[in-house]
C-alpha positions, -999 to +999 in steps of 0.1 A: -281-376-516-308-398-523-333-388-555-360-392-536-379-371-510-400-393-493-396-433-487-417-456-470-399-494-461-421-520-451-439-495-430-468-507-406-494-495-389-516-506-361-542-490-340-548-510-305-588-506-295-607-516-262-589-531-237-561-549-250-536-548-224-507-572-238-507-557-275-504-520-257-475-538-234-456-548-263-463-514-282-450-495-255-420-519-252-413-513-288-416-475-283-388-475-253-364-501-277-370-471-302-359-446-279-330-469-266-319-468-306-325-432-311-299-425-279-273-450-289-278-433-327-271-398-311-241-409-292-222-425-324-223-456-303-224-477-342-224-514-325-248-509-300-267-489-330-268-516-347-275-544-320-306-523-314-315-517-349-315-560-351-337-560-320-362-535-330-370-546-365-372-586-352-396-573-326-418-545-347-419-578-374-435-601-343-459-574-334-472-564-366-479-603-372-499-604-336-474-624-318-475-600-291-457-623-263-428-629-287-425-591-298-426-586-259-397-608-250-376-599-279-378-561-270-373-569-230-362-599-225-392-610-202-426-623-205-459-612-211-485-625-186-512-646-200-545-630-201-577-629-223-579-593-237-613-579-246-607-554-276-592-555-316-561-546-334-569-527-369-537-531-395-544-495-409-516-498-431-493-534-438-461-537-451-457-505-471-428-496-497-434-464-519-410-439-532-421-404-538-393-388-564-392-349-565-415-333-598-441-363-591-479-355-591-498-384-570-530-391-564-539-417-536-572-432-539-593-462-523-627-466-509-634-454-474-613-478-445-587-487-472-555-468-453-554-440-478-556-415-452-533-433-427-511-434-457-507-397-460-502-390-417-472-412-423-459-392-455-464-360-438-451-374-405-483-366-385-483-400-369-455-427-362-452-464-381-455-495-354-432-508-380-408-498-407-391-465-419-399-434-429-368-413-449-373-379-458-341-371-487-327-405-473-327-398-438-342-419-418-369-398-398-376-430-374-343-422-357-350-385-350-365-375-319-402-366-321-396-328-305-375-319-337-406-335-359-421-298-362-393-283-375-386-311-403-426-305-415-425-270-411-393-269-436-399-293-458-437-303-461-468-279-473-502-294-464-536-283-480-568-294-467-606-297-474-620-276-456-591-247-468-585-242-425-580-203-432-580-179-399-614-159-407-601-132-393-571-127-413-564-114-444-549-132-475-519-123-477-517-125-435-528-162-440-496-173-463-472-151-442-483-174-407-455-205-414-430-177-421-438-167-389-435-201-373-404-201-389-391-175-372-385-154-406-377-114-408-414-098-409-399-080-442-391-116-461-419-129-450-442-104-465-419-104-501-422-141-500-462-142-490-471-117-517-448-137-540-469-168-533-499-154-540-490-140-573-480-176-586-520-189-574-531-159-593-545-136-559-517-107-561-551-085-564-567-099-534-542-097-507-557-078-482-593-091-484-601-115-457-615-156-465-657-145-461-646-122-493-634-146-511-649-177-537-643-213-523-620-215-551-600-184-545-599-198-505-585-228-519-556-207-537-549-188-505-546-225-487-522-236-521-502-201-512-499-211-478-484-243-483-455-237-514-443-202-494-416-219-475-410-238-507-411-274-494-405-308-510-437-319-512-468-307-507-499-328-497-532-320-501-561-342-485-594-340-503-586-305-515-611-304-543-637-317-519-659-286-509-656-272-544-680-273-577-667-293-612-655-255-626-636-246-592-620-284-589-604-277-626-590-242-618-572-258-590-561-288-606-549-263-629-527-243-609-516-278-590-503-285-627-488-255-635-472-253-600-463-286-605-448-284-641-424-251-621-409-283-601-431-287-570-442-320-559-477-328-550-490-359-533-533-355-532-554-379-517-589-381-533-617-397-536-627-381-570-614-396-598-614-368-619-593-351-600-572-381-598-570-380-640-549-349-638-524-365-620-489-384-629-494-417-609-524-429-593-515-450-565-547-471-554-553-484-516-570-514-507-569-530-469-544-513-456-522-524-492-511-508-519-532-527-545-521-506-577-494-483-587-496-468-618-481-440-641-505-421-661-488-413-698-509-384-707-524-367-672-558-348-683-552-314-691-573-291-673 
């Protein structure tokens, strides 16, 4: 068992715009040689495995340096036709390693374009890479087929958002019971384990009020609730202090601490950094890089 929940290894990531035939050609060639692997994974077949692990890594490595033609033939053997595309090829993310260790508190920040919140679709598995690997407790997630994706994020990742993405017309305590549900848990558990969740973000008196009765903070704590009731690995929140006031950001950087000092990993992107001070590690994007990764020896206390 690895001692790490998440890993990223040399992880790309490349979004194709306008008309650029050849790049999408060899993308979609590199999708079907990943496909190819995943079968020949599934069937134990270890040297074919391993012939198309060789293949795929040589030919996600020519595609995320634009050599297109070359990524092509390596993934098919054939060749692209020339042609003179009319569109661009954004590196969102380029050559990515980060290691996200269980009881870590991480903020991710960078100015607007820099791949922060590319960064955390690939953490929480919400997009693919065009190149690298993705391990979730060292498994490698690249190699499992995309229709049992929902399941893995369901189980093991919590998400928490801006704008707090409550059903207005449920309560509470109705809002933090829906992944249960998903999950196909007993109505009875999930109830004893929604109400539990509550209690820890300090609502157990405000289960059955619905999210227009509630403070923007307290809807915030419902949102936290949500996310930690099927007790996941990590939980990521993306700008989740970003609708709130300077007094309702530091009640919920609070309980992210005290949640957080119980054993439950966070990973927040942010553009605040204030909310970034009460955090472990500050991990700072720049051009699709990781231009800084630093430990914090004594996070803010809020």
């Amino acid at each position: 068992m690895s001692d790490a929940i998440l890993q990223l290894k040399k992880l790309n990531k490349i979004f194709i715009m306008g008309k650029s035939k050849n790049p999408r050609k060899a993308l979609r060639a590199l999708q079907k040689l990943h496909l190819d692997y995943e079968s020949a994974m599934a069937k134990h077949d270890d040297k074919r495995t391993a012939d198309l692990l060789k293949r795929l890594e040589k030919a996600q490595q020519l595609f995320t340096k634009e050599l297109y033609d070359e990524s092509y033939k390596t993934s098919t053997g054939k060749q692209l036709k020339k042609r003179t595309d009319k569109g661009i090829v954004v590196h969102a993310l380029s050559d990515i390693n980060l290691t996200i260790k269980p009881g870590e508190l991480v903020a991710i920040m960078g100015p607007s374009g820099s791949g922060k919140s590319t960064l955390l679709n690939m953490l929480g598995l919400l997009d693919e890479p065009s190149a690298g690997h993705i391990l979730i407790n060292g498994k490698d997630i690249t190699a499992i087929k995309p229709r049992e994706l929902p399941n893995i994020r369901s189980h093991e990742l919590g998400f928490v958002f801006q704008s707090f993405n409550l059903i207005t017309t449920l309560t509470a305590l109705e809002n933090v019971m829906l992944p249960l549900r998903y999950a196909n848990v007993d109505w009875r558990i999930r109830r004893q384990k929604a109400e539990k969740a509550l209690e820890q973000v300090g609502l157990k008196s405000r289960l059955h009020h619905l999210p227009s009765e509630l403070s923007g903070g307290q809807q915030q704590r419902v949102a936290i609730a949500r996310s930690i009731v099927n007790n996941p690995a990590v939980v990521f929140g993306d700008e989740l202090t970003g609708e709130l006031d300077t007094r309702m950001t530091r009640e919920v950087m609070a309980l992210i601490q005290k949640l957080n000092k119980a054993g439950q990993t966070f990973v927040i992107v942010t553009h605040n950094p204030e909310v970034a001070q009460y955090c472990k590690r500050i991990i700072h994007m720049r051009d699709g890089k990781i231009a800084k990764d630093m430990k914090v020896a004594s996070p803010k206390a809020a």
